[in-house]
Steps between C-alpha positions, in 0.01 A plus 500: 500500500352155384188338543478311843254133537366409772460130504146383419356389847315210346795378290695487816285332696448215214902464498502437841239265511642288243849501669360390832368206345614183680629104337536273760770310315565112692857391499448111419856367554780611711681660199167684349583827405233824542447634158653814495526876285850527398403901489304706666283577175486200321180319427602147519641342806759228453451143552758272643552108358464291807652175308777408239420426141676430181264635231636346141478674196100567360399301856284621774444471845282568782741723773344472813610867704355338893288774561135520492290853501218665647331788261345781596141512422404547112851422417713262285900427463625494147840284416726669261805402359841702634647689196883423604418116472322557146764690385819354611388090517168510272361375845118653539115400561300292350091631559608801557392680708390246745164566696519435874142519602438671865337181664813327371679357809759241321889531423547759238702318263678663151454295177872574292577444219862471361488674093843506471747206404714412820337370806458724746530460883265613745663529827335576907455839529492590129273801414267329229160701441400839643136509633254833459206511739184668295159587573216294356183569340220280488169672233196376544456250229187628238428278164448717180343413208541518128834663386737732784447911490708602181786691523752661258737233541237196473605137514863579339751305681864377466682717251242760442712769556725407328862393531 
């Protein structure tokens, strides 16, 4: 006979809290897509181009998707690059990821960028970023003086682990 869990009320009731979250998400244009999760557990929900683009080779451009968001309190939306595009067209992100702040209430637009050597054609419609809505936390700001607390690591940086 194994061991038997009973779910942790708390834990439950924090899942469904963050799951009944709400984004009011505005559909700018006629042909605005929602953002959407291509799975029922996935993180990131897909964003849709809302115009054509030719992006040349080691060019960039600002995609706009005709959508604009409402967070939920002491939230933000991060832009990240779709792996497929990175992969198969060396099509991905540049600042990545990008920061939607909540009070943000303009297009979300996705800033490409085209690594590989053949231009590469955005299209209506096109999945081109995935979003991930994540919670946000703002310290309360105190000034130190003199050097930081020490710790084992210290001030060691890039590389100091080694390669």
């Amino acid at each position: 006979m194994g061991c038997r869990s009973t779910p942790d009320k708390k834990a439950t009731e924090n899942k469904r809290s963050l799951t009944d979250m709400t984004m009011r998400v505005h559909l700018l244009y006629p042909d605005s897509q929602v953002p959407s999760y291509a799975h029922e557990t996935d993180s990131g929900m897909d964003l849709f181009a809302c115009e054509n683009a030719l992006i040349h080779p080691g060019e960039r451009k600002l995609i706009g998707t005709g959508i604009a968001i409402e967070l939920p309190a002491s939230t933000e939306a991060q832009i990240r690059p779709r792996s497929g595009l990175a992969t198969k067209y060396g099509i991905t992100l540049l600042n990545t990821p990008g920061t939607i702040d909540e009070g943000y209430r303009g297009e979300i637009k996705v800033l490409l960028i085209n690594h590989s050597r053949e231009a590469f054609q955005v299209t209506k419609g096109m999945r081109i970023a995935q979003m991930v809505i994540a919670p946000v936390l703002r310290p309360k700001i105190e000034v130190g003086s003199g050097e930081p607390v020490g710790t084992s690591r210290g001030a060691r940086g890039f590389g100091s682990t080694g390669l």
